[in-house]
C-alpha positions in Angstrom: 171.5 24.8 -15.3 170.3 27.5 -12.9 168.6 28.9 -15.2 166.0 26.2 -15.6 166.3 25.3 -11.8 164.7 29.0 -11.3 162.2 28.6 -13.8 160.9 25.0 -13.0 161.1 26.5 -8.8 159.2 29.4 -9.6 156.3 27.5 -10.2 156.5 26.0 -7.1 156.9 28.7 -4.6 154.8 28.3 -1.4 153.2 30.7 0.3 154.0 31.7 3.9 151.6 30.3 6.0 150.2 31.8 9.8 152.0 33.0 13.1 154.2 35.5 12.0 156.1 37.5 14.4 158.0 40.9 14.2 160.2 43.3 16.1 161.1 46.4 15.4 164.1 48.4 16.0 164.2 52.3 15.1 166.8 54.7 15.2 167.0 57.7 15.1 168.5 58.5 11.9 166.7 56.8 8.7 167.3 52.9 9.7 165.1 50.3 11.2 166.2 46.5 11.9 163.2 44.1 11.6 163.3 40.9 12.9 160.1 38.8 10.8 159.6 35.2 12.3 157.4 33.3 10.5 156.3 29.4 9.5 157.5 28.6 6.0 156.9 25.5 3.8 160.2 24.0 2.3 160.6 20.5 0.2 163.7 18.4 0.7 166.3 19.3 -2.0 166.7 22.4 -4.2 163.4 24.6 -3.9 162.4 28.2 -4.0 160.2 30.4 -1.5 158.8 33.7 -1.5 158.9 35.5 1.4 156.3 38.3 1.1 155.4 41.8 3.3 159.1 43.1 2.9 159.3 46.8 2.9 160.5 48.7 -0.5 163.5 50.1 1.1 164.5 47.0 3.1 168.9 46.4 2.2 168.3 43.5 0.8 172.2 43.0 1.3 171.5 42.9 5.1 169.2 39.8 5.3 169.5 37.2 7.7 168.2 33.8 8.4 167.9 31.2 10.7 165.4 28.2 11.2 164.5 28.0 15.2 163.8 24.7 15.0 166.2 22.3 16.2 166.8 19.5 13.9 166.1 21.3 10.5 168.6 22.7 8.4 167.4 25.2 5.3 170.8 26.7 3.5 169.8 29.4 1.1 172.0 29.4 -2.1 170.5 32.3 -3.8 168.7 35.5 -3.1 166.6 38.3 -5.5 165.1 41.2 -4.4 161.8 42.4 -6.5 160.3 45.8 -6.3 159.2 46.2 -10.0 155.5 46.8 -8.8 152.3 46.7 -11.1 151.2 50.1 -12.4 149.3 51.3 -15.6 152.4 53.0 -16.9 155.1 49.4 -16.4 151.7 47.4 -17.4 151.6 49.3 -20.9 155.3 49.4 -21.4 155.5 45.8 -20.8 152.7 45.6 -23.4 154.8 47.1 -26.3 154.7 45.1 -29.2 152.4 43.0 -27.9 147.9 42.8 -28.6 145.7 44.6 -26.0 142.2 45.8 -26.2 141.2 49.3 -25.6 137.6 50.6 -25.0 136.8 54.4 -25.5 134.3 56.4 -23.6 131.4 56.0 -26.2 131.8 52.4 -25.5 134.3 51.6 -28.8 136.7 48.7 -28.8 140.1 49.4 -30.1 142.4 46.4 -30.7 146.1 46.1 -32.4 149.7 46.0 -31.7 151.0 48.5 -29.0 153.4 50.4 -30.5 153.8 53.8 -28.1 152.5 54.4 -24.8 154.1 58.2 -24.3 152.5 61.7 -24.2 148.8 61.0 -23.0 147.9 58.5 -26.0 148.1 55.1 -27.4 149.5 54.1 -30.9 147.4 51.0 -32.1 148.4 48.6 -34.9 145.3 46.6 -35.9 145.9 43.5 -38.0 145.2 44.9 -41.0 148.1 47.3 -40.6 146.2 50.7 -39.8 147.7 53.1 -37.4 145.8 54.5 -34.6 146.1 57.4 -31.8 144.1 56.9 -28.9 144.0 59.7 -26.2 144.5 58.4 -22.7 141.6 61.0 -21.6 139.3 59.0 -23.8 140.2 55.3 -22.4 137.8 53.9 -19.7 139.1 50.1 -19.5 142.0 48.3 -20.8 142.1 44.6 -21.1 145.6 42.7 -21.1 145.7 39.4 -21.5 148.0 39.0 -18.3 150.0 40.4 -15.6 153.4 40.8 -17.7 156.8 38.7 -16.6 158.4 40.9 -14.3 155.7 42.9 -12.3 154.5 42.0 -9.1 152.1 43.6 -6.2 154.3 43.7 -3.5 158.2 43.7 -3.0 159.2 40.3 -2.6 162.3 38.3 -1.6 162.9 35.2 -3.7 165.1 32.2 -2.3 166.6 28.9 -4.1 167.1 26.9 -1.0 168.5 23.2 0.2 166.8 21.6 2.6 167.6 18.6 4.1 163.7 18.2 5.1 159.8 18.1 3.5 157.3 20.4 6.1 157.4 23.2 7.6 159.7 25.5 10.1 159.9 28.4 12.4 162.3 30.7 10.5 164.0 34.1 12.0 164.6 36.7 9.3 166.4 39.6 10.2 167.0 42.8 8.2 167.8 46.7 8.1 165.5 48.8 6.1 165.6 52.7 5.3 162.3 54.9 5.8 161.7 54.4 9.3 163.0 57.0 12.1 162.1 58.3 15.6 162.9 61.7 17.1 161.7 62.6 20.5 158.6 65.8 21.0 158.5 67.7 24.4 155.7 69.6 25.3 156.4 71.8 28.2 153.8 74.2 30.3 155.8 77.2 31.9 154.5 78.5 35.2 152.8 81.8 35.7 156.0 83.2 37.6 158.0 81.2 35.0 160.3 79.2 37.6 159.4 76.1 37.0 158.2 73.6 33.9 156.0 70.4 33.3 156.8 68.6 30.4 155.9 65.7 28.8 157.7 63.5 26.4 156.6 61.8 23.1 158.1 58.9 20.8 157.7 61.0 17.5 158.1 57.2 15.0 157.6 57.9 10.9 157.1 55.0 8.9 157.9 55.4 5.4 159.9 51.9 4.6 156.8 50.8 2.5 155.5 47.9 4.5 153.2 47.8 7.6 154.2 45.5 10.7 151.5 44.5 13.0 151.7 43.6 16.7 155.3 44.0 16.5 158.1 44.5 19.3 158.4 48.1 19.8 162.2 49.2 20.6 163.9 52.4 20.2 167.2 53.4 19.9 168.4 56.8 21.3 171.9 57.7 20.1 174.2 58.1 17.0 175.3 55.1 16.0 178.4 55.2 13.2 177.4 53.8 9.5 179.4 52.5 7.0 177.4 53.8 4.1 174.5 56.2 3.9 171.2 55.0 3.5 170.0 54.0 0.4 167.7 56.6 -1.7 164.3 56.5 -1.8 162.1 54.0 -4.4 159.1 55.7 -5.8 156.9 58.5 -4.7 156.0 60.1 -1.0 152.8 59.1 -0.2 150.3 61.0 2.5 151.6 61.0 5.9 148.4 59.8 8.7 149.1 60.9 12.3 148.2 58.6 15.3 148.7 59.5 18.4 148.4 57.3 22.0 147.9 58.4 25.4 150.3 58.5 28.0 149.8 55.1 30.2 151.9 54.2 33.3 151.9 50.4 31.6 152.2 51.8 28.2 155.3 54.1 28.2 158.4 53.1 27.5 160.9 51.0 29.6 164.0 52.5 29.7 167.8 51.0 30.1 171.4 51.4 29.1 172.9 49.5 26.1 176.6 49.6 24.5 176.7 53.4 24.5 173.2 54.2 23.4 169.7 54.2 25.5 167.4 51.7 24.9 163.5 52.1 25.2 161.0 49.2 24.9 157.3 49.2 24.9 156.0 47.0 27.4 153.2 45.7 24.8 152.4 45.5 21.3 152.4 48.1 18.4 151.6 48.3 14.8 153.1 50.7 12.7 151.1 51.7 9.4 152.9 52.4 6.6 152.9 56.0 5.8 152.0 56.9 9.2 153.6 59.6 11.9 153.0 57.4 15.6 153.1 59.1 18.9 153.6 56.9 22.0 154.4 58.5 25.4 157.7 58.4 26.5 157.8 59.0 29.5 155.3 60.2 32.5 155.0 64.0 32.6 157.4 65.6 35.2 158.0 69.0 36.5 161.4 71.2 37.2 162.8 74.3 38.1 163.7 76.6 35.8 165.7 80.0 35.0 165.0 82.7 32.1 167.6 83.8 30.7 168.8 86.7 28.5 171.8 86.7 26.0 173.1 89.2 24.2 175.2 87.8 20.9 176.1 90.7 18.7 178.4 88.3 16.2 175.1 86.7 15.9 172.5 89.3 16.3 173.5 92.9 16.8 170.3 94.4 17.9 168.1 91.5 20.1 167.7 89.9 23.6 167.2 86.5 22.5 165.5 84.5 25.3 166.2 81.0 26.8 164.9 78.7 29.7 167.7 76.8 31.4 167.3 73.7 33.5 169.4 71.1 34.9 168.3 67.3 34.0 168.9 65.6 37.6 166.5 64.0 40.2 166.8 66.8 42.2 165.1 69.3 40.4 162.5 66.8 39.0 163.5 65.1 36.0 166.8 63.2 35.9 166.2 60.6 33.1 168.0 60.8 30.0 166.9 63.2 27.0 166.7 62.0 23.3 167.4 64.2 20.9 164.2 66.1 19.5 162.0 69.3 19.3 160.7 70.9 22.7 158.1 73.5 22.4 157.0 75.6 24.9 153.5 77.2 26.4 152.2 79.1 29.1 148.7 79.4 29.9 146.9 82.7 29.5 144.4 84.4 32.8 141.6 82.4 30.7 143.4 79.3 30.7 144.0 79.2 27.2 148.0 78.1 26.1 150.2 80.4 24.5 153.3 79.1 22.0 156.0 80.9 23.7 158.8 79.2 21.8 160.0 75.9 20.2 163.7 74.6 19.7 165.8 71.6 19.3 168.1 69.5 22.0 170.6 67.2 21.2 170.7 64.0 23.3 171.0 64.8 27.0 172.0 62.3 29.7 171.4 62.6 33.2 172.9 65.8 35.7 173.6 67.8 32.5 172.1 71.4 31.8 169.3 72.2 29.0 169.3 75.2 27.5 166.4 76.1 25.2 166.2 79.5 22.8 162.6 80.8 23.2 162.4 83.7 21.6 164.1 87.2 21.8 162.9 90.1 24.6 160.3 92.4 22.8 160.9 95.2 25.9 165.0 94.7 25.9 166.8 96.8 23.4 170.6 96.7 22.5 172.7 98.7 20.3 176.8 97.7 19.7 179.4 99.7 18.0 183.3 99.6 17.9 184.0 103.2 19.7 187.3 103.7 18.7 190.3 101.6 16.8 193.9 101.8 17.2 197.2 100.1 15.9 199.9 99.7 18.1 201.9 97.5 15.6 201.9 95.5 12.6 200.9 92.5 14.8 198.8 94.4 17.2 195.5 96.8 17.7 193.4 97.5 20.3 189.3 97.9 19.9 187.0 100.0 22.3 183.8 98.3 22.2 180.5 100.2 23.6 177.2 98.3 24.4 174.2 99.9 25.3 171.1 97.7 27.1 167.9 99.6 27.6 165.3 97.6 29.5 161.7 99.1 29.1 160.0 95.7 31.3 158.7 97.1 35.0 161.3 94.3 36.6 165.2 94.3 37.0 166.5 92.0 34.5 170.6 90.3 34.1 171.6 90.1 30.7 174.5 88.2 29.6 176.6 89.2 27.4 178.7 87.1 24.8 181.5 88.1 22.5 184.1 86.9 20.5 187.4 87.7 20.3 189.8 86.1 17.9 193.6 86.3 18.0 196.0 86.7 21.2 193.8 88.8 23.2 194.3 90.4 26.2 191.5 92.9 28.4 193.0 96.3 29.3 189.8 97.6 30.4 186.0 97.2 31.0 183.2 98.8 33.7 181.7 95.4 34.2 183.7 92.3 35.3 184.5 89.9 32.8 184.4 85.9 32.5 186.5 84.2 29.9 184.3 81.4 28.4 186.8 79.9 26.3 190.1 81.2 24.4 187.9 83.1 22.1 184.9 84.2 24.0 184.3 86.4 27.0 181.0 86.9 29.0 179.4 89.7 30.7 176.9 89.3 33.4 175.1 93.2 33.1 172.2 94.2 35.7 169.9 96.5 34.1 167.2 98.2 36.7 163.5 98.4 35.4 163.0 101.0 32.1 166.6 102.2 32.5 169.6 102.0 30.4 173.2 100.2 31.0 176.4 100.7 29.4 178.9 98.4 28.9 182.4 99.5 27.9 185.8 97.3 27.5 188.9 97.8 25.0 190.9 94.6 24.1 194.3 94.4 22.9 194.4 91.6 20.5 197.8 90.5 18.8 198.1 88.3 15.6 
């Protein structure tokens, strides 16, 4: 029976008529939630609708719906997903067996039977039982006598529905779609005498969940929510990625609040995200704060470089205090002419307010370092004691501090050092060395570590 009720509905399916409205949510990590309302058409009884505009990677287990207006009731009893989508190569497969016309680049009709549509050709079966090859390099048109059961243009959600009315109603359809994420860009301009840093934030949205909404409800979600199940793979092809980019707007960026144990930021207006399209929307006004250079010396990471990083706190006080998504920061400084040098770029993780920032620029092309284990001795089967030996040599015309981090595994106790020491955590110790302008320091310590 519900196989002829699907057939006989089919034919009946009603298009979606004006005043569609949409909101999106984005998040961070592969996963919008769309909100569609639109007016739909329903008969009284059993029926079917299309509902159109869906994007190819919506989870069609995830739908929703609801009709907003009071006094109408639509139960759907029955939902399919299509996304079989009309292309030359489904077109001809769908063909097999079946009569098409074929016309050649000298203007020559070929008609038969497809038999094979595989390796750059046709194979033809005319009626009187000849077999012909036709390159595909030599076909200019290709006449079918329809669009074959099965295909359509654009993914569509199919519903066999009860309704206990005849006209039509304001429906809410909610979803959760793969293809659409957010990350968070800061630009920031370091001072000439490097203490302090303006930077600007940017909405980084991608948009590849195969639809386009317009005018929508622009919210983002900042945070890492918990998922039950990765997101679903990827339908079809990666199609060319179109940047847009908006300026920054007191009325435009983003409204910022709490929410659960995320941040949530909403666009005071409209938006409309493209479909394969990178959209940059201020995030929040540019702002300026005091900052430190730093120098690190890691030689279970690095053995031989300075590596550089600028270190801020996030409060009101030193000129930002607003909460940090997680993104890329990169980092100029403006040359005697005015032109902007890349100093550096890296990545923070989400940052609320009164915390530090701490951002790897680069390493010190003037600050040299050399490690080596001096000398090794074993006191016992379950202890040995290490001599380390770090040289710094500073060839910059200023003083510089450089910090030095090492890690120490086992039970570990200091029996020596010429600098004093800072114990980080149970397996790291840190070293704060001055080093006076193109001159050398020394740093020497032997640890007694027992297993």
């Amino acid at each position: 029976m519900k196989k002829i009720l699907w057939a006989t509905t089919f034919m009946l399916i009603l298009a979606v008529t004006a005043g569609a409205e949409q909101s999106v949510t984005v998040y961070n990590g592969n996963l919008g939630v769309i909100r569609d309302t639109r007016t739909l058409e329903f008969q009284k009884g059993l029926g079917s609708v299309s509902f159109v505009d869906v994007p190819a990677l919506i989870d069609a287990t995830s739908v929703g719906f609801k009709v907003v207006d009071k006094g109408k009731e639509v139960v759907i009893l029955e939902q399919n997903y299509a996304y079989d989508l009309v292309s030359p190569e489904k077109i001809y497969k769908k063909y097999i067996d079946k009569e098409i016309d074929v016309i050649d680049k000298e203007g020559k009709i070929f008609s038969g039977a497809l038999l094979s549509y595989s390796g750059g050709s046709l194979v033809l079966r005319d009626k009187a039982g000849k077999i012909q090859m036709i390159q595909m390099g030599q076909v200019t048109n290709a006449d079918f006598p329809e669009l074959p059961d099965g295909l359509i243009t654009r993914p569509t959600l199919f519903w066999l529905y009860s309704s206990d009315f005849s006209g039509t109603a304001r429906c809410d359809v909610s979803y959760q779609t793969s293809g659409l994420n957010w990350t968070a860009e800061y630009v920031g301009v370091l001072s000439a005498d490097e203490t302090s840093l303006n930077l600007n934030g940017w909405a980084s949205i991608t948009n590849n969940s195969g639809a386009t909404y317009n005018d929508a409800t622009l919210k983002l979600v900042a945070g890492d929510i918990h998922r039950a199940t990765p997101p679903a793979p990827i339908r079809g092809g990666r199609e060319k990625m179109v940047m847009s980019m908006e300026a920054p707007d007191m009325d435009a960026s983003f409204q910022e609040k709490e929410f659960f144990e995320y941040h949530l930021y909403t666009l005071p207006r409209k938006a409309t995200l493209a479909n394969s399209e990178i959209k940059q929307i201020s995030l929040f006004e540019p702002a300026s704060t005091s900052v430190k250079k730093e120098f690190y010396f890691e030689p279970d990471k690095n053995a031989e470089k300075i590596r550089v990083a600028l270190k801020f706190l996030n409060s009101e006080k030193t000129g930002l205090g607003m909460p940090m998504p997680a993104g890329r920061t990169r980092v100029f400084q403006a040359d005697d002419d005015g032109s902007m040098v890349l100093l550096g770029e890296d990545r923070i993780d989400h940052t609320p307010r009164n915390e530090d920032v701490k951002l790897t620029i680069g390493y010190a092309f003037d600050i040299a370092a050399e490690f080596q284990v001096a000398d090794f001795s074993r006191i016992s089967e379950r202890a040995e004691e290490n001599n380390y030996k770090i040289e710094l040599r500073n060839r910059k015309k200023e003083d510089v501090t450089i910090i030095v981090e090492k890690k120490l595994y086992g039970d570990w106790e200091m029996r020596t050092s010429n600098f004093q020491h800072t114990k980080k955590d149970a397996q790291t110790v840190l070293f704060e060395i001055p080093v006076k302008a193109d001159s050398v320091s020394s740093l020497e310590f032997r640890v007694r570590t027992t297993y």
